[in-house]
C-alpha positions as CSV (number, residue, x, y, z in Angstrom):
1,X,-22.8,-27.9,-39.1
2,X,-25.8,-25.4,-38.6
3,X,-26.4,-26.6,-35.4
4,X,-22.8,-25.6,-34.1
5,X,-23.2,-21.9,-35.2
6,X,-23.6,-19.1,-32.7
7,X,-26.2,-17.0,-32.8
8,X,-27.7,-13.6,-30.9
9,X,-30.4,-11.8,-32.3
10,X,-31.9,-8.1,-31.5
11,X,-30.0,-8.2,-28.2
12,X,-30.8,-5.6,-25.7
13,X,-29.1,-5.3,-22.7
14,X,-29.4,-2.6,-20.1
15,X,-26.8,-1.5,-17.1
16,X,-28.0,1.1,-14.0
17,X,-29.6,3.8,-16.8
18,X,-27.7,3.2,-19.3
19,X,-28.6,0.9,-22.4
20,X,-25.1,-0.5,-23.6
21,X,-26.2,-2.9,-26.0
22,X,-29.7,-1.8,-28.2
23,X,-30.6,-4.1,-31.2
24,X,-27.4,-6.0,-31.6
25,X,-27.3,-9.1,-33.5
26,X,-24.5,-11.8,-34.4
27,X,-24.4,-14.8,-36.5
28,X,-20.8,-16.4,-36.2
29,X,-21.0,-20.4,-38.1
30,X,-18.1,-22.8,-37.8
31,X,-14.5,-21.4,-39.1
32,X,-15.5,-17.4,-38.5
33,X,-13.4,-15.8,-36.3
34,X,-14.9,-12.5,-35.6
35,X,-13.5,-9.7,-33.7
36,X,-15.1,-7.0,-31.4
37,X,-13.9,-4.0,-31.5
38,X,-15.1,0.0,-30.1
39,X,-14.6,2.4,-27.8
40,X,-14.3,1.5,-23.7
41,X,-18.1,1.3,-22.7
42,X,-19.4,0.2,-26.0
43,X,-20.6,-3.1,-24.8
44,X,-17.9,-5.3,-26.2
45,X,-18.0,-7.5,-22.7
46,X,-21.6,-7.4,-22.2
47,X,-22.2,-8.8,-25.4
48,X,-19.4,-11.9,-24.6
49,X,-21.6,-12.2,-21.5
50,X,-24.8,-12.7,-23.1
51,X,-23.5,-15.0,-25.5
52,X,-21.8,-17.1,-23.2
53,X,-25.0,-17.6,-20.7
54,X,-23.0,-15.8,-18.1
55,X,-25.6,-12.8,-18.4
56,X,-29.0,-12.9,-19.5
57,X,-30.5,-9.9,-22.0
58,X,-33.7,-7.7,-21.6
59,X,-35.0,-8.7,-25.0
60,X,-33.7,-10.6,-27.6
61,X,-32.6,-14.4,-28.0
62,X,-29.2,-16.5,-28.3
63,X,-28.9,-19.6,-29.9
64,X,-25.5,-21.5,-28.6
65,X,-23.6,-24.2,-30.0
66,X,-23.3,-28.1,-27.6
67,X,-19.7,-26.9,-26.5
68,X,-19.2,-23.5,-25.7
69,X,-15.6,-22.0,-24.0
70,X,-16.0,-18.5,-22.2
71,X,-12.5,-16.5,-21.3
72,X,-13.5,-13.5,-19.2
73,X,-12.2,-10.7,-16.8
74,X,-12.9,-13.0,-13.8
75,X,-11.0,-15.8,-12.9
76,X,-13.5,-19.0,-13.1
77,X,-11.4,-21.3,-11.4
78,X,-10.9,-21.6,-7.0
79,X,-7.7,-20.3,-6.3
80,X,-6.5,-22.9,-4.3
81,X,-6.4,-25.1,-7.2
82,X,-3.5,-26.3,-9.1
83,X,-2.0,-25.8,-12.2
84,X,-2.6,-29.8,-12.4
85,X,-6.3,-29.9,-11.3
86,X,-7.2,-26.9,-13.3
87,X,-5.6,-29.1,-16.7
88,X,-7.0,-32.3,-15.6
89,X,-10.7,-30.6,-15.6
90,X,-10.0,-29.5,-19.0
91,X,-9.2,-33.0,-20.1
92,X,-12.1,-34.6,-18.1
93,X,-14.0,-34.9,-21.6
94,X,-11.3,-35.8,-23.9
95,X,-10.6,-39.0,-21.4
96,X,-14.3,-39.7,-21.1
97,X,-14.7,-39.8,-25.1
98,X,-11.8,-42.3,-25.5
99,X,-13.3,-44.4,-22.7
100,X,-16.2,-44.4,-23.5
101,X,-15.3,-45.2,-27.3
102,X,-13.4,-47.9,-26.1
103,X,-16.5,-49.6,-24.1
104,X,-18.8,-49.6,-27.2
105,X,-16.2,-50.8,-29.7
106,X,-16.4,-53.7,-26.9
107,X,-19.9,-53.9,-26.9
108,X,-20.1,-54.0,-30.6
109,X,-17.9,-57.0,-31.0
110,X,-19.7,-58.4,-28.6
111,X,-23.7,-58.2,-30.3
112,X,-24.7,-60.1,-33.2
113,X,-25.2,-57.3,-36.1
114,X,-28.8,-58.7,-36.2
115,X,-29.2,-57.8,-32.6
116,X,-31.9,-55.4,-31.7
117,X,-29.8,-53.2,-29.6
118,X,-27.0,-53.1,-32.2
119,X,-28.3,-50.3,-34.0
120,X,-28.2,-48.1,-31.4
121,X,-24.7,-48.7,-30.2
122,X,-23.9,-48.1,-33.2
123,X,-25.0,-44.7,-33.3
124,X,-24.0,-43.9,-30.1
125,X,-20.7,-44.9,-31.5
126,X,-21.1,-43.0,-34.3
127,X,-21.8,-39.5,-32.1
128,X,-19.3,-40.3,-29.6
129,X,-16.5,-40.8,-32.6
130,X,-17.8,-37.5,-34.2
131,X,-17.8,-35.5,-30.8
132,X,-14.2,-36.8,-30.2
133,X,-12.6,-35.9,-33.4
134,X,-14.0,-32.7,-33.4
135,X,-12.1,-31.8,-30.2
136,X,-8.9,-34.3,-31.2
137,X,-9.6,-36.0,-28.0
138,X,-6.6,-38.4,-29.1
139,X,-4.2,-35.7,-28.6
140,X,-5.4,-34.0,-25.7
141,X,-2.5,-35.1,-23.3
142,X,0.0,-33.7,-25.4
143,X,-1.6,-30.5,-26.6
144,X,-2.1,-29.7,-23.0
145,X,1.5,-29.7,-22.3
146,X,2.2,-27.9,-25.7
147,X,-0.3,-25.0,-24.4
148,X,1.3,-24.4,-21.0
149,X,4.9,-24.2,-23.4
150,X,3.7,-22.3,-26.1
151,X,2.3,-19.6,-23.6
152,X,5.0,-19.1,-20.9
153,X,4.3,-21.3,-18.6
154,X,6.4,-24.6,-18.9
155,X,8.3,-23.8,-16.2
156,X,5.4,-23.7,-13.7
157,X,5.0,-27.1,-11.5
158,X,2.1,-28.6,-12.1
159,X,1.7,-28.7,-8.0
160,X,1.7,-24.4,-8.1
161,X,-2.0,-23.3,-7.3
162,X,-3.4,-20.3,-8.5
163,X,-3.6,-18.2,-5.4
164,X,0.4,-18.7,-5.6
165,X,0.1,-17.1,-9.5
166,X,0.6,-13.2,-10.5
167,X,-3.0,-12.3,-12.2
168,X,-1.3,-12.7,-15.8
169,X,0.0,-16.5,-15.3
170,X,-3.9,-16.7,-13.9
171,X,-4.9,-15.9,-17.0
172,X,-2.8,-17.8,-18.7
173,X,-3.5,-21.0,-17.4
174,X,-7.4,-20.7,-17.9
175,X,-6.9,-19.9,-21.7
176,X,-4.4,-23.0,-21.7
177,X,-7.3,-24.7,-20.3
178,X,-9.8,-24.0,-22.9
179,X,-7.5,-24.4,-25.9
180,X,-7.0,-27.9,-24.8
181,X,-10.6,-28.5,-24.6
182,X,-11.4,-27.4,-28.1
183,X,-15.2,-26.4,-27.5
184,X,-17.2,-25.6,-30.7
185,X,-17.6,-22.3,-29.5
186,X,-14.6,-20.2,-27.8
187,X,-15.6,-16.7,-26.6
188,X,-12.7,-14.2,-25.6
189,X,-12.1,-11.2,-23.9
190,X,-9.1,-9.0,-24.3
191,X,-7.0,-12.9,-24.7
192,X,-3.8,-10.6,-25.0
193,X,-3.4,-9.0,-22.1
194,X,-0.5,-10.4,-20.4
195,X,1.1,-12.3,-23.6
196,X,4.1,-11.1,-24.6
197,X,5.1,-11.4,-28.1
198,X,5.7,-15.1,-28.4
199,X,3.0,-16.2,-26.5
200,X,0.8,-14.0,-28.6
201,X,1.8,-15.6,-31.6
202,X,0.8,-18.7,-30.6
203,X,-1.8,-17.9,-29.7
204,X,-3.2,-16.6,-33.1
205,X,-1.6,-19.9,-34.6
206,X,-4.2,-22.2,-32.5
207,X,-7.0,-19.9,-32.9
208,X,-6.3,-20.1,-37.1
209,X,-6.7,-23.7,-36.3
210,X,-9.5,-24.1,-35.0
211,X,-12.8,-25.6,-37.1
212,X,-15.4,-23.9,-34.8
213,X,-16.9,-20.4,-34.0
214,X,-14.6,-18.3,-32.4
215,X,-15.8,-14.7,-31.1
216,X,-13.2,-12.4,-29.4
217,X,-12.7,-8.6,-27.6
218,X,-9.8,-7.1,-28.4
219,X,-7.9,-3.9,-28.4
220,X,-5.0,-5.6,-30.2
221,X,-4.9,-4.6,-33.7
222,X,-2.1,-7.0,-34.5
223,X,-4.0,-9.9,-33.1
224,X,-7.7,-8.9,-35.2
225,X,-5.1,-9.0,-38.0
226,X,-3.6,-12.6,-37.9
227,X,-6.9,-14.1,-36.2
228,X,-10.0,-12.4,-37.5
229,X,-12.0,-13.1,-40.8
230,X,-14.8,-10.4,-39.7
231,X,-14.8,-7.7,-37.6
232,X,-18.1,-6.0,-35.6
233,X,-17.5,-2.3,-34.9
234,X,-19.7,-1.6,-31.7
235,X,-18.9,2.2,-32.2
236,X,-21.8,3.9,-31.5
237,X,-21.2,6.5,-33.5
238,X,-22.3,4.7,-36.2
239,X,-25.4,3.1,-37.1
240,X,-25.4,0.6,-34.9
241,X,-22.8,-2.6,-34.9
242,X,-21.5,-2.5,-38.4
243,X,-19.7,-5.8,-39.4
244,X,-16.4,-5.9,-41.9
245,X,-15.6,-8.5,-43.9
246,X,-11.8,-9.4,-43.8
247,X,-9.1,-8.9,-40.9
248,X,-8.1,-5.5,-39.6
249,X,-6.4,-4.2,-42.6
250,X,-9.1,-4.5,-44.7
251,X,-11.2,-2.7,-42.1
252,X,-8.9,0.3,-42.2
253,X,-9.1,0.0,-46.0
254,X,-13.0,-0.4,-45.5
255,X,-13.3,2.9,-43.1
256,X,-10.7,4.8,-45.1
257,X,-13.2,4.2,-48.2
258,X,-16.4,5.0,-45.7
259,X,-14.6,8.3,-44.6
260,X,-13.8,9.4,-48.6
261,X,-17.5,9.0,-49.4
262,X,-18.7,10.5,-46.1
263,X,-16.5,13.4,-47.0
264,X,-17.1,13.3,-50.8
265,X,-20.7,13.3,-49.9
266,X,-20.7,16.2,-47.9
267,X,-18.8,18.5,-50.3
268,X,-20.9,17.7,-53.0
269,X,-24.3,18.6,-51.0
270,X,-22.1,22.1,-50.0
271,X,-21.9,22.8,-53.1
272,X,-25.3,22.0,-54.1
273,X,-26.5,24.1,-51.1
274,X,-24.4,27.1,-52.1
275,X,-25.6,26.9,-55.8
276,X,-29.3,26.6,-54.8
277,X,-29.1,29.4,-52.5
278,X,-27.2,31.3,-55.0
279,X,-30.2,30.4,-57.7
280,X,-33.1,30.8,-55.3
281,X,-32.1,34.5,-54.7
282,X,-30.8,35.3,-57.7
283,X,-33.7,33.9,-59.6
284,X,-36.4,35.2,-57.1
285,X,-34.4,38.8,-57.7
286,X,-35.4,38.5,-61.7
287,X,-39.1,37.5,-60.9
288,X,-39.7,40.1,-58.4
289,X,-42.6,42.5,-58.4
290,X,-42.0,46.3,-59.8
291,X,-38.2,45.0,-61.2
292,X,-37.7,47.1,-64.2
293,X,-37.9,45.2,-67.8
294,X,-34.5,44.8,-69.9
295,X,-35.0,46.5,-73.5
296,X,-35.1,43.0,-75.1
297,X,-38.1,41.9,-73.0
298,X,-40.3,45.2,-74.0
299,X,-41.4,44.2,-77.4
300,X,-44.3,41.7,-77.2
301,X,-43.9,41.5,-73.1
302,X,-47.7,41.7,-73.1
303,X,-47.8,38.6,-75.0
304,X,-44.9,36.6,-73.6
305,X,-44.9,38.1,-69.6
306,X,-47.2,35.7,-68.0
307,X,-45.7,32.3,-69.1
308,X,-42.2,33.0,-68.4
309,X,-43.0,34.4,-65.0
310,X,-44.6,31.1,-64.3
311,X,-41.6,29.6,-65.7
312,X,-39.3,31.4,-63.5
313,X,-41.6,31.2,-60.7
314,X,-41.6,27.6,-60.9
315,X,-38.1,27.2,-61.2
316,X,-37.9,29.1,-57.8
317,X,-40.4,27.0,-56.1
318,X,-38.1,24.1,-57.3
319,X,-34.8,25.3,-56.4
320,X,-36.4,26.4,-52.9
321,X,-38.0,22.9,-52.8
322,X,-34.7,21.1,-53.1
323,X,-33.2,23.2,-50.9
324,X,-35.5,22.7,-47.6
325,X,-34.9,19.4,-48.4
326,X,-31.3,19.3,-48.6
327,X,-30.9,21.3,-45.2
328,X,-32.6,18.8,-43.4
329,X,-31.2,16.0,-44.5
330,X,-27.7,17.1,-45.3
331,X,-25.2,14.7,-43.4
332,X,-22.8,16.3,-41.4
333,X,-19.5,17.0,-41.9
334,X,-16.5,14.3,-41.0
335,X,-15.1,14.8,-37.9
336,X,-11.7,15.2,-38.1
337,X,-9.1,13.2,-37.3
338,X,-6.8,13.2,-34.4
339,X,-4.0,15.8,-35.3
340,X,-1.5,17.6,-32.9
341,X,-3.0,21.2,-33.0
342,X,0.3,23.4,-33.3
343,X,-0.1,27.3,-33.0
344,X,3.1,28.2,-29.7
345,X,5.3,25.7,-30.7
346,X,5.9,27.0,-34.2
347,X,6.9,30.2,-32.9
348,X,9.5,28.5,-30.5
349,X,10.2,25.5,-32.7
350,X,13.9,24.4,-31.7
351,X,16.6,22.7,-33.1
352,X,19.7,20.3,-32.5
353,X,19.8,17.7,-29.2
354,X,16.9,18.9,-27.1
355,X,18.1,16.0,-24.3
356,X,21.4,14.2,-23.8
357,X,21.9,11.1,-21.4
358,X,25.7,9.6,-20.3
359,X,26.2,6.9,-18.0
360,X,22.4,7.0,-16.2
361,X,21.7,5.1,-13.4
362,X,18.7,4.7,-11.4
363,X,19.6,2.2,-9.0
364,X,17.5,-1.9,-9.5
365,X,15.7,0.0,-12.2
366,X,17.9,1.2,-15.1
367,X,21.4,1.6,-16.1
368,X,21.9,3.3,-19.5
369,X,25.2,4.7,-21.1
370,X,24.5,7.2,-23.8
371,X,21.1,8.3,-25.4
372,X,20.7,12.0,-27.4
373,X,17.4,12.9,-28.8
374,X,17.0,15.6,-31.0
375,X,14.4,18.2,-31.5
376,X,12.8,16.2,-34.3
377,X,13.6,13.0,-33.0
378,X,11.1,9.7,-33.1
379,X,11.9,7.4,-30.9
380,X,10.5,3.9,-29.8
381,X,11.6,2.3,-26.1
382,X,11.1,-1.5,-26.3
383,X,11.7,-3.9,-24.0
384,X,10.3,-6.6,-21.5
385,X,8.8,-5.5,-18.5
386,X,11.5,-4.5,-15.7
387,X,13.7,-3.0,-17.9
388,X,13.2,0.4,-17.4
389,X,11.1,1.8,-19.8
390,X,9.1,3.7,-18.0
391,X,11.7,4.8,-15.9
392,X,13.8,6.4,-19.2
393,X,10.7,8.4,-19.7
394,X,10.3,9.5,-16.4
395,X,14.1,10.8,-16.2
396,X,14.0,12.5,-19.7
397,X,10.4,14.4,-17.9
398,X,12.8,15.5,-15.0
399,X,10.2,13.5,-13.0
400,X,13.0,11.0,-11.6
401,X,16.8,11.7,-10.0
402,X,19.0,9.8,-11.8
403,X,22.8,9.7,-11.3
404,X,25.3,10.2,-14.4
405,X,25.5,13.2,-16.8
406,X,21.8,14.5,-18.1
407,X,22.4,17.9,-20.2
408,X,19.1,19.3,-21.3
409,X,18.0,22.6,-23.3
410,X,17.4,25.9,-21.5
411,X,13.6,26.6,-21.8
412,X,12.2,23.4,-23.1
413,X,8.8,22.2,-22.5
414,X,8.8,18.6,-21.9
415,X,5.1,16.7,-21.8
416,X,4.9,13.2,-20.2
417,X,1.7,11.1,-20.6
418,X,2.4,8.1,-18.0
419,X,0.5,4.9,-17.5
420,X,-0.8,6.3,-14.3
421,X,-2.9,9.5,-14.8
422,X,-3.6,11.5,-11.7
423,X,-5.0,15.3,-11.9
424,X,-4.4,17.7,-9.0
425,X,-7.9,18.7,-7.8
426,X,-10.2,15.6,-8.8
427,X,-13.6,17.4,-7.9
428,X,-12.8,19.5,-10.9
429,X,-14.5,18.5,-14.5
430,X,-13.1,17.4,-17.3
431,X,-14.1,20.6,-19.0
432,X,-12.8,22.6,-15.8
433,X,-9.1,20.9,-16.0
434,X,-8.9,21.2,-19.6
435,X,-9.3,24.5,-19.7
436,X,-7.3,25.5,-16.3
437,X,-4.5,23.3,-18.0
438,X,-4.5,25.3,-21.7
439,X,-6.2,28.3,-20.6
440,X,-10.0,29.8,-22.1
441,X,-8.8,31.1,-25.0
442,X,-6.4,27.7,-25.8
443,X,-9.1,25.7,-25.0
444,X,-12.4,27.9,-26.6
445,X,-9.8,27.7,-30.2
446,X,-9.6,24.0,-29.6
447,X,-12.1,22.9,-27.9
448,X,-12.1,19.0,-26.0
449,X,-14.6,17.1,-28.4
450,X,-13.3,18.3,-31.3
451,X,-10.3,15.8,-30.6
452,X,-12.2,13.1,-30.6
453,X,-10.7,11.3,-27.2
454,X,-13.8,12.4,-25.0
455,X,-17.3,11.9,-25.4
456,X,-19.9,15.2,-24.6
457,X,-21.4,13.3,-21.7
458,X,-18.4,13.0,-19.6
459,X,-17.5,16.5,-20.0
460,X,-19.0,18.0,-16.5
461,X,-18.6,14.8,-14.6
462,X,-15.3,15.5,-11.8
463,X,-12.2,13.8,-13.1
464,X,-12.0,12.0,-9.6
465,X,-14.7,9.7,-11.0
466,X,-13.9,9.2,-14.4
467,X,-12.3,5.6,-15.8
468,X,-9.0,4.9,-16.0
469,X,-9.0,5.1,-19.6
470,X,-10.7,8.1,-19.7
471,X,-8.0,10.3,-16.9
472,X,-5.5,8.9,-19.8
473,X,-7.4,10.4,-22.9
474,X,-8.3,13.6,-21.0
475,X,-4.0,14.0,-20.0
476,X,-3.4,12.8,-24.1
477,X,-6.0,15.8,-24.9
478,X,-4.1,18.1,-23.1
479,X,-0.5,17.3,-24.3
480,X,-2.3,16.9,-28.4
481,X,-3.9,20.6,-28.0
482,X,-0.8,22.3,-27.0
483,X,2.1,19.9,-28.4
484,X,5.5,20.6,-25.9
485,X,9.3,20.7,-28.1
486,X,9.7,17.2,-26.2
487,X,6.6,14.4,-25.8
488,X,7.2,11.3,-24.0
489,X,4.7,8.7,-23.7
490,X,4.1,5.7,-22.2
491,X,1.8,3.0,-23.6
492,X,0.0,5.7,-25.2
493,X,-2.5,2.5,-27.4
494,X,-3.9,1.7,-23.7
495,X,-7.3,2.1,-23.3
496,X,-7.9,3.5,-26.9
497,X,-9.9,1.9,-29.3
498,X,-8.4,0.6,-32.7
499,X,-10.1,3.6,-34.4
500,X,-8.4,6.3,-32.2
501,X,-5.1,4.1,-31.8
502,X,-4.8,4.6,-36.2
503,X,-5.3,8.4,-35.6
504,X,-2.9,8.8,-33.2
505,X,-0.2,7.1,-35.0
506,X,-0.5,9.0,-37.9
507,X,-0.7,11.8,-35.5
508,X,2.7,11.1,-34.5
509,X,4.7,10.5,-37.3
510,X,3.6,14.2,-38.7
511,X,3.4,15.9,-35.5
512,X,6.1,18.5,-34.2
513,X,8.7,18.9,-31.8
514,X,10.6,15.3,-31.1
515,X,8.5,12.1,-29.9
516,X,9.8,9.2,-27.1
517,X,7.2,6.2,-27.1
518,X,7.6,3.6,-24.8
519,X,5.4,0.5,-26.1
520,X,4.5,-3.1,-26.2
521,X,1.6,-2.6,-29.1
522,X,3.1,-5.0,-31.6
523,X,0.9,-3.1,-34.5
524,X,2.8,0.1,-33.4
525,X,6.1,-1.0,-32.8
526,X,6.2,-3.1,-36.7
527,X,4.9,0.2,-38.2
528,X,7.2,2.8,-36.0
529,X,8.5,5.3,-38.5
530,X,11.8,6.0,-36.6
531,X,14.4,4.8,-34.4
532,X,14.3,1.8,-31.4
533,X,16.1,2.2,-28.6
534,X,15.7,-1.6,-26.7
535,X,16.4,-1.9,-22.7
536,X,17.4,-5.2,-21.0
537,X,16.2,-5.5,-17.8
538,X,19.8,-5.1,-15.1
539,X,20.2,-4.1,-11.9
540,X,22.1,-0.5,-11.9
């Protein structure tokens, strides 16, 4: 089966001025499911592309498997194709196998074994029976119409084209297409957006199943957990891609155990530091020219003075030796975690039902009876989309007029972090809005990189041009350096790595003040310390 592996080696791939991928390599054999994962920008895509063919690199080679099946960000089908057409391309191999089987079985019952040409039917029957039970070409028909079930879209005519489709179904339908083709290689990027939890499952259950190489992008940690059985950490914090052995939860186990030896390390070569600098002067002190000798080294010092001032000399050298090394090569210290950084709030720390809701209507967009949150509340809003999610947080900001009784606290400060980020004055810098938003001496004691949600080179570039993703991390920033009594946010995993995603959870089951999360991570929701409050979608 080596020739149905997938492999990329020392792959270098360049964008404008900026080198995203440098070095990276990939062997992915038959059964591996391996998972991409990293920061926005840390080349997750561009490798997909250069595996698939669908980009080329600047140096290094890929090897690719006969079959290979490529999901991507752009649509690869015309959009005035139907749902039918787009399905009967997928099957166009399946068929071709079976009919093709089906002429040399004929052919073979028709020449004598002794035949010249009967050898080589025979092994063209051979590879044609092999190619079609590797993609169950039997069972094609049916597994197409189980795809289009399993995720969402039964209900579709075949006759709908795609130009008639919301982007999500689009999606949909072309990663229905591939699974029913069962290539030997199936490369995937982001697969989960627009799956909602059922669909998602299924997903996972037909990836488990299948016997060749399957490579996948993702930002959903609940997906790298069911699917994966390696895991490539593009970060490039690190040295270089780093794979994992093992689904998601072992690779927070494996990082958790990385971080306790990174820090473990670190306080041992402190130590070591302090108690060679400690030695090195003290030592250097007792050896030092015109010092004054103790009563105890007077008798026979004329005898003894010269070797133990080369011993202590030496010792010196040594100790001085160890420690120019050590302060070059000392690793440096862990960065820490994301953590709400509390210093107002505990002086102004309330108590009681911060925000109380009865009989709230915003009219085709929410209608909700009775909702209280308290001042160390921790709440999760589920729900499918259209039921007001989003909305709920925007009325508990104050941000929305909404009829009914809303009773909140005198003085409280309220922080929203919504799925669209917009600042004010978008020629500013990130560094400028941070610190007009805290204040200098807020944001010199905690300062924007030491969060960990923004990288140094994007800190003087104007928050106009900034990503999506990166508008969101600077407005998180904000609201996690000076933590309101009341934070709301909505789809606060978007557009964070898995990393950052882990550190903000934890972030949020310690941190202060009350906490409304509106979500559709499924690792988030199953792990939500607190309270769910689920919305139906009605007309109000």
């Amino acid at each position: 089966m080596s020739n149905f592996a997938l492999l990329g080696h020392d792959l270098v791939r360049t964008l404008g001025t900026r080198r995203v991928l440098d070095g990276v390599s990939l062997t992915a054999a038959p059964n591996q499911r391996i998972g991409l994962i990293g920061e926005n920008g840390t080349g997750k895509s561009t490798l997909l592309r250069l595996l698939a063919g669908a980009d080329e690199p600047d140096a290094g080679t890929v090897v690719r498997p006969p079959e290979l099946g490529f999901l991507h960000q752009e649509m690869p089908f015309d959009p005035a194709a139907t749902i039918g057409a787009v399905l009967d391309d997928a099957l166009r191999e399946a068929r071709a196998d079976l009919t093709e089987l089906d002429r040399l079985s004929a052919a073979l019952a028709d020449t004598p074994q002794d035949a010249p040409e009967y050898a080589d039917l025979l092994a063209a029957y051979g590879d044609r029976l092999d190619r079609a039970q590797t993609s169950d070409a039997w069972d094609a028909d049916r597994r197409a119409e189980m795809m289009l079930a399993g995720l969402g879209l039964g209900a579709l005519g075949r006759e709908r084209t795609l130009a008639s489709l919301s982007g999500g179904q689009r999606g949909r339908v072309a990663l229905a297409a591939l699974l029913v083709r069962r290539p030997t290689a199936l490369l995937l990027d982001e697969p989960t957006n627009h799956l909602d939890d059922d669909a998602a499952a299924f997903l996972e259950e037909q990836l488990r199943g299948l016997p060749g190489v399957v490579v996948v992008a993702s930002h959903d940690r609940a997906f790298l957990d069911a699917v994966c059985t390696d895991l490539i950490d593009l970060d490039p914090a690190l040295d270089g891609a780093t794979r994992y052995g093992g689904n998601y939860t072992d690779y927070q186990a494996a990082k958790r155990a990385e971080r306790e030896r990174w820090q473990r390390r670190f306080t041992e070569e402190q130590e070591e530091l302090a108690e060679l600098r400690r030695r090195v002067e003290v030592t250097a002190h007792e050896v030092a020219p015109g010092r004054a000798r103790r009563d105890n080294e007077k008798m026979g010092y004329g005898h003894t003075a010269g070797r133990v001032q080369n011993q202590i000399s030496r010792r010196v050298r040594n100790a001085a030796r160890r420690l120019d090394e050590l302060e070059r090569e000392q690793v440096d210290q862990p960065p820490e975690p994301l953590r709400f950084r509390v210093t107002t709030l505990a002086s102004t720390a309330m108590d009681g039902t911060l925000v109380s809701l009865r009989d709230v209507r915003v009219p085709g967009r929410l209608t909700l009876d009775r909702l209280d949150v308290s001042a160390t509340d921790r709440l999760l809003i589920t729900g499918p989309n259209g039921a007001g999610k989003s909305t709920l947080l925007a009325v508990l900001a104050g941000r929305l007029e909404a009829t009914g009784g809303l009773h909140r606290r005198r003085e409280l400060r309220v922080g929203l972090l919504a799925q669209d980020t917009v600042f004010d004055r978008p020629g500013r810098t990130a560094r400028e809005t941070y610190e007009a938003a805290l204040g200098a001496e807020r944001a010199g004691s905690v300062p924007l990189l030491s969060l960990g949600l923004f990288g140094s080179a994007d800190l003087d570039r104007p928050v106009g041009q900034l990503s999506v993703g990166q508008r969101r991390r600077l407005a998180l920033a904000l609201l996690v350096a000076d933590p309101p009594h009341l934070l709301l946010l909505d789809e606060p995993t978007n557009h964070l790595s898995p990393r950052l995603c882990d550190e903000l959870e934890e972030a949020l089951a310690t941190g202060p003040g009350a906490i409304a999360v509106a979500s559709h991570d499924r690792w988030l929701r199953s792990r939500w310390p607190g309270r769910e409050l689920r919305l139906s979608p009605r007309a109000g």
